[in-house]
Steps between C-alpha positions, in 0.01 A plus 500: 500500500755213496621310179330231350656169598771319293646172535799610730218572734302205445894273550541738823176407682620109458824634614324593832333185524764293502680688722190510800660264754164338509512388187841249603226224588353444182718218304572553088305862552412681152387845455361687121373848524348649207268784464176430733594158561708298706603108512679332751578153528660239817537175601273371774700264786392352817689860630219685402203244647315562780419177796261299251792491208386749275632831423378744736253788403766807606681386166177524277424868613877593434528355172135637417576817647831566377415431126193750533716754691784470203247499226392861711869607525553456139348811459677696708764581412635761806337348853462144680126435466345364851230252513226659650217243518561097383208213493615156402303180427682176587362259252712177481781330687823486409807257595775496282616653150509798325250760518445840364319805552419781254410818590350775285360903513130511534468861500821753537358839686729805602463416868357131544619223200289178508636159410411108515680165519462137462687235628519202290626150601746270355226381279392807415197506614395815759561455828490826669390924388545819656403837439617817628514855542851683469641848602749720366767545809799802532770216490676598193615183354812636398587447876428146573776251503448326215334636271746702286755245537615121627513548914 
């Protein structure tokens, strides 16, 4: 049975998100991962809008998914979780400004972890939530690039 989680995992999972080379497009990107939840915050630019000038819905399921998926990974403290299922609910237009999503741990399970997110605008008011279904994977964490140290 693997350890219970401690902040040096918790500072290693937003190790590995910085480090995801698909994370390079989000401006003034912030990460928190604490036990079950999961916050992470960006700047929204014309970069990230789709034809009609606001930002595109791709970027609402990453943010919402990642959160949940780190909320899920905060509990594991050995593997990379995998999302296994995701629904999201596009609520409000966004153009410009900060936004932030927070993720947190529905219900951990030894197999299948459960987490939701919501998406809030830069007036804080919702504009996007996701829920999801996560899996414990064999990638060891240990062995990603990233996560035990600055790439």
């Amino acid at each position: 049975m693997p350890e219970r989680p401690t902040e040096a995992h918790h500072r290693g999972l937003e190790r590995l998100y910085r480090s995801a080379p698909t994370n390079r497009i989000y401006a003034n990107l912030a990460i928190d991962v604490d036990e079950g939840r999961c916050a992470i915050a960006i700047d929204v630019s014309g970069d990230l809008h789709h034809a009609a000038g606001a930002m595109h819905g791709s970027h609402y399921f990453k943010l919402l998914d990642d959160t949940a998926f780190f909320a899920a990974n905060s509990v594991v403290p050995d593997v990379f979780v995998l999302t296994a299922q995701f629904s999201v609910q596009l609520l409000r237009p966004v153009v410009a400004g900060r936004i932030r999503a927070e993720g947190t741990l529905t219900r951990p399970g030894r197999s299948l972890l459960f987490a939701e997110s919501r998406l809030f605008g830069p007036d804080g008011r919702v504009i996007g939530t996701g829920q999801g279904t996560f899996a414990r994977s064999e990638l060891r964490l240990a062995e990603l690039p990233g996560y035990a140290s600055e790439p």
